[in-house]
N, C-alpha and C positions, 0 to 999 in steps of 0.2 A: 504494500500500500504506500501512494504517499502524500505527500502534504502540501498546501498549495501555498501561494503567499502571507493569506491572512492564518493559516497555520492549518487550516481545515485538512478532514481527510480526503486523499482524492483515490477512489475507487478504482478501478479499469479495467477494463475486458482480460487484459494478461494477466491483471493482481489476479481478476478473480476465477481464473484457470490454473493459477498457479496455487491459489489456497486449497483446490480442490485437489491439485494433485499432495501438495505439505499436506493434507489430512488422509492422504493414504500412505504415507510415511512412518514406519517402526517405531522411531523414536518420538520425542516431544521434541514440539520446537512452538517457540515463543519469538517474536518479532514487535520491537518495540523500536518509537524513536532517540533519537538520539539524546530527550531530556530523560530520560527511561522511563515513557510511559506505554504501553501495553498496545498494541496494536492487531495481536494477532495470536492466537493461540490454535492449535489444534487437537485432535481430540484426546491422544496421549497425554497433551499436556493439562489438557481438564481433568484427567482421571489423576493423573500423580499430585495435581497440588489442590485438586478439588475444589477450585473454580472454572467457572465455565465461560465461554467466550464470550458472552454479553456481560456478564458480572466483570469481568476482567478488562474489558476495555475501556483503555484512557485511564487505568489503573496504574500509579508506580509499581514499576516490577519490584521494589523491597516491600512492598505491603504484600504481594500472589508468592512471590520467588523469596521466601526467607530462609536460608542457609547459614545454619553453624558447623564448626569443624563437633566431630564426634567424641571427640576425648576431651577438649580442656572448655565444649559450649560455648563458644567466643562465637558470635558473628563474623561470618566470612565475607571477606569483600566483595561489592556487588559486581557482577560480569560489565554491566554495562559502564561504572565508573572506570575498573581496571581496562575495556577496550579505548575509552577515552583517551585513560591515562599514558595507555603504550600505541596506542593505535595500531594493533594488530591482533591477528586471529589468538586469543588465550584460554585456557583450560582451568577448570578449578583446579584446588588443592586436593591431596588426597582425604581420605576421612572425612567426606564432605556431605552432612543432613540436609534434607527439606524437610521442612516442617509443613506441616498438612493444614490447609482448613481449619479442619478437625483438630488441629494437634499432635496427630499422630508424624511419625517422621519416616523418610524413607532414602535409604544409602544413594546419590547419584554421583555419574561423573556429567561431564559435560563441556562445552566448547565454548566460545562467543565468539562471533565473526562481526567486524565493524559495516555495512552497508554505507557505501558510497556514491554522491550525482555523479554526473560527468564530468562537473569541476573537479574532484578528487575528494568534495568537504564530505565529512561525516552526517549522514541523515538517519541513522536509525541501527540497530545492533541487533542480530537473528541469534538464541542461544539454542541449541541443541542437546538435548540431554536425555538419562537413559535411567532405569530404575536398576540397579546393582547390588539389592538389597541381600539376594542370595550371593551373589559375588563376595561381597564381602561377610556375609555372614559365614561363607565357605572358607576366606581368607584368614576373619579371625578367628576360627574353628582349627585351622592347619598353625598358626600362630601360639594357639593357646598348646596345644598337641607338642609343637616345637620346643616354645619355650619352656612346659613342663618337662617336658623330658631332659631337658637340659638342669632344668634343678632338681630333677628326681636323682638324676644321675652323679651329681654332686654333692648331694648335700648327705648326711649321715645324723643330724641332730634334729629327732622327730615335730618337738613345738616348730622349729621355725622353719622346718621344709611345707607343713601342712599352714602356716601365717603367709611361706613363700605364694605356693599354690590359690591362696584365696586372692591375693593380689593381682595374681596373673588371672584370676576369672574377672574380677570386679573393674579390669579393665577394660576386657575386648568381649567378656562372655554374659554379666549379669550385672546388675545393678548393687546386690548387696547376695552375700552367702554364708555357711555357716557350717563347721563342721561337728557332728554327734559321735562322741571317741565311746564304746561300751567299756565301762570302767570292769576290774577282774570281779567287783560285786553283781555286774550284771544291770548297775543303774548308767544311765547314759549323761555324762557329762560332756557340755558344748566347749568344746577346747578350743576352737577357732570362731570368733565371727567379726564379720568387715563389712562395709559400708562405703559405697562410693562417694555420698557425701561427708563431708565431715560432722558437717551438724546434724546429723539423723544417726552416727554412733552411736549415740546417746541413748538414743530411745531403742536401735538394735539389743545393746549391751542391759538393761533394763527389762527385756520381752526377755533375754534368754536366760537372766538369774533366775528365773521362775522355774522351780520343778518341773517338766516332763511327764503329765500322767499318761497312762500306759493306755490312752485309747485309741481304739484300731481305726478309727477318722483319723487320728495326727498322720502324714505322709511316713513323716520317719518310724513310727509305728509299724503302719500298714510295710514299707521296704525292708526294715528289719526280718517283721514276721516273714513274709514270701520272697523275699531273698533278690526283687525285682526293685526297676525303677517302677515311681509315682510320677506321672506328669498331669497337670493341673493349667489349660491353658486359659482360665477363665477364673480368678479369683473371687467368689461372690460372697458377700457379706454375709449371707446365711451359713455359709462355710466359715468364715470367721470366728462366730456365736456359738458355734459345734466343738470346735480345739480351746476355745477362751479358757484360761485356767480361770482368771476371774475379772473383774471390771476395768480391774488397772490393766491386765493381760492382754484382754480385747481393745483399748483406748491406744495401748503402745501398735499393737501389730495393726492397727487401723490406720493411723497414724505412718507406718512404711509405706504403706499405697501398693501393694504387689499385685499388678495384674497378672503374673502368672506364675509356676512354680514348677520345677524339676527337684527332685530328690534319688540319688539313685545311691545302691548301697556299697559301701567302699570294703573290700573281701578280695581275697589272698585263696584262691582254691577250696578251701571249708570252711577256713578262719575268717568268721565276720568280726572287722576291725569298726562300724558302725555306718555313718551316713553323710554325703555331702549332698546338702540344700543349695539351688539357686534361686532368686527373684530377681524377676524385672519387674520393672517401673515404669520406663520411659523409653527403654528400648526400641526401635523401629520395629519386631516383628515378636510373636510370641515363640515360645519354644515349640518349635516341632522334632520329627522322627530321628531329621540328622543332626539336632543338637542334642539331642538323647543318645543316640550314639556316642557324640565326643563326650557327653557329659560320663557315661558308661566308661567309656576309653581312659579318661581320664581317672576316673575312678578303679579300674582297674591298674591304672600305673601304680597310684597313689599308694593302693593295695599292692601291690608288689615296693615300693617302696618303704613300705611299713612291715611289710616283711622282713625285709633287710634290716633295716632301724632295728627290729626288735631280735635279729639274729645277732648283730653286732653289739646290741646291748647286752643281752644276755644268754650269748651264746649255748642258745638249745637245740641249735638246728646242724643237724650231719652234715659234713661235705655232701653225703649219698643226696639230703635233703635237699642240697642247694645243687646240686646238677640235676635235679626232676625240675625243682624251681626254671632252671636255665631252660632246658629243654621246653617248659610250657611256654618260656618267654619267646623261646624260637619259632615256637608253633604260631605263636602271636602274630607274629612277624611274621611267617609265611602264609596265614589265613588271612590274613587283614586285608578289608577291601578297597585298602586304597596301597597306589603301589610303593613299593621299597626296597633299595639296596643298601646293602652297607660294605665297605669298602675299606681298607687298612694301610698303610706306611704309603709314602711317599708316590709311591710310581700307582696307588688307586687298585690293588688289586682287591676284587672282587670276592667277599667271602661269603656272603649272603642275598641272594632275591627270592622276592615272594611272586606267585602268578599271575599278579597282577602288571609285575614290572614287567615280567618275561613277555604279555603281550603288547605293553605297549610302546615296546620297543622292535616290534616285528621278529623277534626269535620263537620257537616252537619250546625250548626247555630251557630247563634252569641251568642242566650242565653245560650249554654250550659258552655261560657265560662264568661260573664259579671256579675260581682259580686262575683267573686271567686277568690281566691288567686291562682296565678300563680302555686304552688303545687299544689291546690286542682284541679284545671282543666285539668293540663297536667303532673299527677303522674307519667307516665311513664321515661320523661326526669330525675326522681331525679339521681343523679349519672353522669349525661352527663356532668356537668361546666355551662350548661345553667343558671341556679337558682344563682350559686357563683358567676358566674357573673355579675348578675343585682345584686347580692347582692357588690359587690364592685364597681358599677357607684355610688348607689346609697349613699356610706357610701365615697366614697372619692369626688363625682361628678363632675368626669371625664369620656366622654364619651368611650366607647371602640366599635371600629371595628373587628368584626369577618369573617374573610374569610373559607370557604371552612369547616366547623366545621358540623360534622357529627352528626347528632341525629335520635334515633330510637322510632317513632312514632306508636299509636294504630290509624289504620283506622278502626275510627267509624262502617261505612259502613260493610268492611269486616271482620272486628274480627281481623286482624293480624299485625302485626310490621313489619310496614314498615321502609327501611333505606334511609335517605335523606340527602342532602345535602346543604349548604344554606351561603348565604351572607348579615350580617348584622350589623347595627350599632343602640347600647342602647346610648340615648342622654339622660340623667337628664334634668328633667325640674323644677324650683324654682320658689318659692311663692316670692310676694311682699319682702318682708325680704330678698331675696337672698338664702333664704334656699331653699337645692333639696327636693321636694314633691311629686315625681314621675319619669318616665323615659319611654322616647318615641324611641319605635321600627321600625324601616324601615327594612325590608330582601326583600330579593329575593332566590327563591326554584334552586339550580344549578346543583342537581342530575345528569341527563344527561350529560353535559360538564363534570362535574367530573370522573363520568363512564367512556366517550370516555376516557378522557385521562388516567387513573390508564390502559381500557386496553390497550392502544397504550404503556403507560410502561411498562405493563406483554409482548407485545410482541417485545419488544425492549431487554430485559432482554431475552427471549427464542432467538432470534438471536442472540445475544451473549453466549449464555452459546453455542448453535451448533456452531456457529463461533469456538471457542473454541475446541471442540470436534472433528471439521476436522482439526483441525491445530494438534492434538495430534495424530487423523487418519492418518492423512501426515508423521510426526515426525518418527511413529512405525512401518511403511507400511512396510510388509517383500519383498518388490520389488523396486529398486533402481527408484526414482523419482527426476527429476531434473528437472530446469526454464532455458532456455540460450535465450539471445538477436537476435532480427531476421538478426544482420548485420556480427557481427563479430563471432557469435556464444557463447559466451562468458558465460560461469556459473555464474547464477543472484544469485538460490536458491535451494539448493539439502540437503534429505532428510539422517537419520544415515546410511541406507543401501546404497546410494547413493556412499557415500563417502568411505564405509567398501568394497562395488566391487570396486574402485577405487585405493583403500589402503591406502589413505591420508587423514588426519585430515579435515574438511571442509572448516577450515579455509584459508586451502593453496591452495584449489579448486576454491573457489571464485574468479570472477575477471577473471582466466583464459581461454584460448579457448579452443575450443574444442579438435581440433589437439595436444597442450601443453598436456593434459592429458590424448587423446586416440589416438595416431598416427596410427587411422588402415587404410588399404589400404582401399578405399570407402565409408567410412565413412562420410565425409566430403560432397559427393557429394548425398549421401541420404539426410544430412540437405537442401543443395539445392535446392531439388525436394520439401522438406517440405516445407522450406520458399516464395517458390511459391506459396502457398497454396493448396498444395497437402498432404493429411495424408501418413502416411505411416503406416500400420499396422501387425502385427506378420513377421514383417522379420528377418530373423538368422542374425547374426553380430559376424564373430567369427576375432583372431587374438591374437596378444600380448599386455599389457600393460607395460610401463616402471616400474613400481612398481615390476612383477613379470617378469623379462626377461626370455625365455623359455620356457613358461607356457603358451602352445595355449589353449585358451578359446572358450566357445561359450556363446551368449547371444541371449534371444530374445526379439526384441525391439518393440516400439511403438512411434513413433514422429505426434503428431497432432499442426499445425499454431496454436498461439493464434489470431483472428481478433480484430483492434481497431474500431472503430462505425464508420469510412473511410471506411471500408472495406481491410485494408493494413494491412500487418500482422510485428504484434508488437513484437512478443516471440514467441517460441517453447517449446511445454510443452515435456518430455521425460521419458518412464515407461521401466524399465530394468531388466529382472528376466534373471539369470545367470542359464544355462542349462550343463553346462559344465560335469558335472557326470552323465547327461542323456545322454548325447553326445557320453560321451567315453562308457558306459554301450548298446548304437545303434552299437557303431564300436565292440566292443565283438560280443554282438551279428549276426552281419555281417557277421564276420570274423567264428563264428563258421557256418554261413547258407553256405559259400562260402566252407568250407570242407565239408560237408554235401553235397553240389552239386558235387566236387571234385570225393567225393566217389560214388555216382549216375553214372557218365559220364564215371567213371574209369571201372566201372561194365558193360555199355553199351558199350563202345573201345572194352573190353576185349571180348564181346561176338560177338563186328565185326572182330576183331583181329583173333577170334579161327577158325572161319569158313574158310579162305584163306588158314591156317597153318595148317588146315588138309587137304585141297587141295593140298598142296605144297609136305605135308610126304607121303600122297598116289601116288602123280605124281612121285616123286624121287624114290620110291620104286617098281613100273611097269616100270620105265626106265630101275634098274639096272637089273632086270629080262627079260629084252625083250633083243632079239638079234639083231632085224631090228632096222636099224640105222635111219629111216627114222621116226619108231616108237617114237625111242625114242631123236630124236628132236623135236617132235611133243610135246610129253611132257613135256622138259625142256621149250619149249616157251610158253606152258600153265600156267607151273608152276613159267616164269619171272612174266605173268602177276600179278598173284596172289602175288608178293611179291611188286609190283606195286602199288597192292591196300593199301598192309598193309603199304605201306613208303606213299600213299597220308591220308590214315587216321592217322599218325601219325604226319603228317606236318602239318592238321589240328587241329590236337590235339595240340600240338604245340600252333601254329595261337590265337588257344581259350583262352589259359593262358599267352600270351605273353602280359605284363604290362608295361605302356605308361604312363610318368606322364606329357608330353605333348597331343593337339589332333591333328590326323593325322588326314588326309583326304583320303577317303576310300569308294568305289561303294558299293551301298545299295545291289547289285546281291553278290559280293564276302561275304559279311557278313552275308545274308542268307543261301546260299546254305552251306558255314563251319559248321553252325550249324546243318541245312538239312542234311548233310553227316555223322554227328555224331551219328544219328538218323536212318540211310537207311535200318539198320536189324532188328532196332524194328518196322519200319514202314510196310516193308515187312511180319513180323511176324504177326501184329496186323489190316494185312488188309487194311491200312490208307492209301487210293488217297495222291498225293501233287499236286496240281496245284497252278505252280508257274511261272511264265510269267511278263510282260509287266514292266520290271526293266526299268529306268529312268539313264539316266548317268550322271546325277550330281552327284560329290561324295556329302558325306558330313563330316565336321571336329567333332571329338568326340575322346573321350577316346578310342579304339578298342575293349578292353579286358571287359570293364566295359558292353557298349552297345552286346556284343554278352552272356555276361552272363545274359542281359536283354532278347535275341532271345530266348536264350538255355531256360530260364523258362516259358519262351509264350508257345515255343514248345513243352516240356514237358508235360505242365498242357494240354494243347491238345489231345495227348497223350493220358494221364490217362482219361479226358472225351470221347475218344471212345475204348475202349478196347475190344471191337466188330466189330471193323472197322468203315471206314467212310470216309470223303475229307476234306483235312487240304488246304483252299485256300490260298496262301499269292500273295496280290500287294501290289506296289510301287506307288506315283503319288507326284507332288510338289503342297503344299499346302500355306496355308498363317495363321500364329496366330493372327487374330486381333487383339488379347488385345494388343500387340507388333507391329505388321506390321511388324513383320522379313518372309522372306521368307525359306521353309524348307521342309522336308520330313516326309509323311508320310507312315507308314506302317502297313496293315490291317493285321491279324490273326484270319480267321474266321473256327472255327469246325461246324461237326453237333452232335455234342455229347448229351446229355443230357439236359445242360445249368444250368443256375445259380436261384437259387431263389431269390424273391425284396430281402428278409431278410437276405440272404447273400451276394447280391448286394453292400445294404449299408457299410460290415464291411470289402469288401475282402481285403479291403489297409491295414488297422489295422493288428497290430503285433501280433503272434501267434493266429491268426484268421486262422483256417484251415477246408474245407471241406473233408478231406483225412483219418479224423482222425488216425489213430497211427502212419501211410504215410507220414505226414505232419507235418513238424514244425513251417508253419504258417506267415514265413518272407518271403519266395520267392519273392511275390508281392511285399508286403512292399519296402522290400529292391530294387525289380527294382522299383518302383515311386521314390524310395527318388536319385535313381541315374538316371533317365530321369528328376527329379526335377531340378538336380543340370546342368544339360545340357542347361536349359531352358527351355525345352520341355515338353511335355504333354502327360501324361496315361490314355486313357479313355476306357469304357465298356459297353456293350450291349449284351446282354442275354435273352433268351425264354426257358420257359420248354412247351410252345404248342407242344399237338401230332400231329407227322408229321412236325411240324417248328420249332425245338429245336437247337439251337446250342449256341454261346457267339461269338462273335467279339471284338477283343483287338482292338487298334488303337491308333499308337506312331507316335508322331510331332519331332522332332528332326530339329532347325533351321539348315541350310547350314553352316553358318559361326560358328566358336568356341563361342559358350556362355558361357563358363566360363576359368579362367587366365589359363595360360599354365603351372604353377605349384600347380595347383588346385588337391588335396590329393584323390586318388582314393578311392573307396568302395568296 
């Protein structure tokens, strides 16, 4: 979308093919301008922030788009200041919330691209973004996985490995947690509990001095007893009321706000060591299937590392005991469904994978990889960073995360290199001594998510590069294109030809009405009919512009509604090709068909003219010779008639070229039979019936001279189709134009001449189209449609070459009342 002078929005045929295609797009994308307010949203992007398109617009984007970082809740800077600030394409931070509507929040990343005019200046900033709530839930899930493991592995002194562990949940896994240690009496003392905020410690550590009573509703109860996790994704108050030790009990744990709850039980193969609780609060997403899993996962470390704790304590446990221990741990590691290698000394050999690594690294078994050095096994990756990377955990040991890192694998199987995609994290692992002696692999295979997305980016990139390409279509269009408002009519956005018919810079176009820059008589009132929602297509629009005073023009136009998804129409879209040299090259042409007929009519007078004028010099000439006076008034009154005849064909004659640049009103029998009369000695000559009858006395209003030079060509071309004789029928009757509902006249012109073929059926309107060949110049017709056009009225045809049923039938509407202005320019 964009914005006009006075800042308004300006709509357009591309904005609004281009929203429709941004709302069938994957991700969210939001489009604001450059003060950042809201301009555009699509339907992704009303589901994730949970406003919707009308609510949003004209809205500042920090009121719809509020983003904190995840961990320290700070407000994150807004896309559109930071595109400001650097003026270029920028991406959020990592750990980055939306906050909902609602309240609720959800993990995104996402982009800001600045929107620029043709000047180069900044007008508006499009952000693109994605819901990654699983992503990163899966993230902090392998994070919390990682970094436990790494303090499980080091630590030996049971309080603060188990205070370690709660730290590392309450930062990436829960909002507050709590660990239940079963004391050797059997009663269960809370040994650990944490809090992510500080000031809600308080009220934690208060709920959990309170005795433990032994009901099979408390979670840690119910996990204890059946040896399983509790998941609780819906904390309700009623459940509250049910575990409450007592008033104070229920007001504290009211008070945390936990809308949901995991408990799963922390256990060493038989030995239940007791229970670790999670709650969220505020979390983006409640606990589901795969955080019970890690949470289990976890719980089982915790449990093998309190194993250990209490072996080292108080050494009750056999070597024999602590090599079955091993071995379950190995099994651990080779069942586990996500995949893992583990690797030792320097050069990365190989001394453990499970089946999930073996396949997604294209191998068929474990042996082809166990005991070999990480080059020798998987030669292909040399060159990828895979290898330099293990080789730098291992030489600084520090662990490194790999997102989305591409490598190109040999499937065993089929012989070929395959391309993959994958997320993972190399954790160092160290010997008694503190020194790294190997480094432990966790991935996950994410080829597919990657694909979708690379191509939702190819095709987000091809909609802009076409975006583009009709905006320079538009720009170049050799046809004047312009946007106006559906109220005031008002120029939104017009194109270089737009402004070049216009004659003014575009700049000084903009903003104004329609009337300010084309005062043509009806004009205004075609937008009307448009803004109704009625198109308006190929109608002439001629007159003067202010720019060129005197200079009548012709145009021909095109106005189609823009519709808003109400159904009410927002703009008027408008296509202007200026006809004005084909116009005056029609009126030439005309003007020479009109002496051309001239000279026809002048030939046909003269030879009704000659016959009376030799009646008249033979009568006067047996007058002067006769003696009888009776004779020869016999004569002179023969020979008034005859000069009778030649003064009414000359008063018709007359009649024919007398031009009118108002319309008279005139009986359909007078304007017949002028032309019929001009015709009476070729009709005679060539045999031709007229039957002409059943005239209508309404007149009707027209031009006179234009509509009888329409008769004279009917008649003619009749004419010439029987030159053997035949019956030239003409009626009148009053008809009705439905397209219109005017009421009017028509009139038939039927031969039996020859008739018309389909093939020349379709062309006879078309200019210099002539059946007459050398005879003919082809406009006759033409030129009478374009002046029965201009009347309002209608030229239609119907023709047979059947033997025995051959003739054409013309058939002219002409409404009653004047359809067109009273100083409307004849033809």
């Amino acid at each position: 979308m964009d914005r006009g002078g006075d800042g308004a929005v300006i709509p357009s045929q591309t904005n609004l093919w281009l929203s429709t295609v941004l709302r069938s797009v994957g991700d969210a994308v939001i489009a604001c301008d450059a003060n950042g307010y809201i301009l555009f949203m699509n339907g992704v992007a009303e589901e994730l922030t949970g406003w919707t398109q009308e609510e949003a617009f004209e809205e500042r984007l920090s009121d719809v788009f509020r983003i904190i970082h995840e961990e320290t809740r700070l407000t994150v800077e807004s896309p559109v200041d930071k595109v400001r600030r650097l003026g270029t394409i920028v991406g959020l931070a990592n750990h980055t919330l939306l906050i909902r509507r609602d309240g609720s929040e959800v993990s995104i990343d996402d982009s800001g691209a600045p929107i620029h005019d043709k000047e180069g200046l900044l007008t508006g900033v499009v952000l693109v973004f994605r819901d990654i709530t699983d992503k990163r839930r899966a993230e902090r899930n392998l994070e919390l996985l990682s970094d436990s493991g790494r303090v499980l592995s080091n630590s030996r002194d049971l309080s603060q490995t188990l205070k370690r562990i709660a730290e590392l949940s309450i930062r990436t896994f829960s909002d507050f947690c709590y660990f239940d240690l079963i004391a050797e009496d059997g009663s269960i003392d809370r040994a650990v509990r944490l809090h992510r905020d500080p000031d809600m410690q308080p009220i934690l550590d208060l709920a959990s001095s309170m005795t433990l009573e032994r009901t099979a509703n408390h979670p840690v109860n119910r996990s204890l007893d059946t040896g399983t996790s509790t998941l609780i994704t819906h904390v309700e108050d009623a459940w509250l009321q049910s575990i409450a030790i007592n008033d104070v009990h229920l007001r504290c744990i009211r008070e945390l706000k936990a809308h949901c709850l995991l408990t799963v039980p922390v256990q060493d193969g038989d030995r239940h060591f007791g229970t670790f609780t999670f709650c969220r609060t505020v979390n983006p997403a409640t606990f589901n299937e795969d955080d019970c899993h890690v949470a289990e996962e976890l719980a089982h470390r915790v449990g093998a590392s309190l194993t250990n704790a209490f072996l080292f304590r108080s050494m009750e446990r056999s070597s024999a005991e602590l090599r079955a221990e091993q071995q379950k741990l190995r099994q651990f590691f080779l069942q586990a469904p996500a995949p893992i290698m583990v690797s030792h000394g320097p050069e990365h050999t190989i001394t453990l994978v499970n089946a999930e690594y073996v396949r997604i690294i294209r191998r068929s078994s474990a042996s082809e990889l166990v005991g070999k050095t990480i080059r020798q096994a998987l030669p292909e990756l040399e060159g990828q960073r895979f290898f330099e990377l293990l080789d730098q955990v291992y030489q600084t040991g520090k662990a490194y995360v790999g997102r989305e890192m591409v490598g190109h694998l040999e499937n065993v199987r089929t012989g070929e290199v395959e391309e993959a995609y994958f997320n993972f994290v190399y954790q160092p692992t160290v010997d008694s001594n503190g020194k790294v002696d190997g480094i432990l692999t966790l991935a996950v295979e994410i080829t597919e998510p990657v694909r979708a997305r690379i191509e939702i980016e190819k095709r987000e990139e091809l909609l802009r590069r076409q975006a583009s390409e009709i905006e320079s279509v538009y720009k170049t269009a050799p046809i004047g294109l312009a946007l106006f408002d559906a109220v005031d009519y008002r120029y939104l956005r017009l194109n270089d030809q737009q402004a070049s018919i216009v004659g003014k810079p575009a700049a000084e176009i903009l903003g104004k009405t329609l009337t300010e820059i084309a005062p043509i008589e009806g004009l205004r009132e075609m937008f009307d009919g448009v803004a109704r929602g009625v198109p308006l297509e190929n109608a002439l629009l001629e007159g003067e512009l202010p720019s060129q005073p005197g200079a009548h023009r012709y145009w021909t136009v095109n106005y189609f509604p823009v519709f808003a998804e109400d159904g009410s129409v927002q703009a008027i879209t408008a296509a202007s090709l200026e006809i004005t040299a084909q116009k005056r090259a029609e009126q030439a042409l005309i003007q020479s068909e009109k002496i051309a007929a001239v000279g026809r009519l002048a030939s046909s007078i003269a030879h009704e003219i000659n016959n009376p004028l030799e009646s008249i010099t033979n009568l006067l000439y047996i007058a002067r010779t006769s003696n009888d006076v009776d004779d020869i008034h016999h004569y002179l009154e023969t020979a008034d008639r005859e000069l009778r005849r030649i003064s009414l064909i000359a008063s018709q004659t007359l009649r024919f070229y007398r031009q009118s640049t108002r319309p008279q009103a005139i009986q359909c029998q007078s304007l017949v039979e002028s032309v019929l009369g001009l015709y009476q000695g070729r009709l005679v000559n060539s045999g031709v019936r007229v039957e002409a009858d059943r005239w209508i006395s309404q007149p009707v209003e027209c031009l006179e001279g234009e509509i009888r030079q329409v008769l004279n060509n009917l008649v003619g071309n009749a004419l010439d189709a029987m030159p053997h004789g035949g019956r030239l029928i003409v009626r009148s009757r009053t008809a009705t134009d439905w397209r219109t509902g005017r009421r009017g006249l028509t009139l038939t012109f039927a031969d039996t001449g020859s008739g018309i073929s389909p093939t020349a059926q379709r062309r006879i309107f078309e200019p210099f189209f002539t059946t007459k060949g050398l005879n003919g110049t082809g406009l006759g017709l033409w030129i009478s449609k374009e002046i029965v056009e201009k009347h309002q009225g209608r030229l239609k045809l119907r023709s047979s070459q059947k033997a025995g049923h051959s003739g054409t039938v013309f058939s002219l509407f002409l409404p009653f009342e004047a359809a067109l202005p009273e100083s409307a320019p004849t033809i």
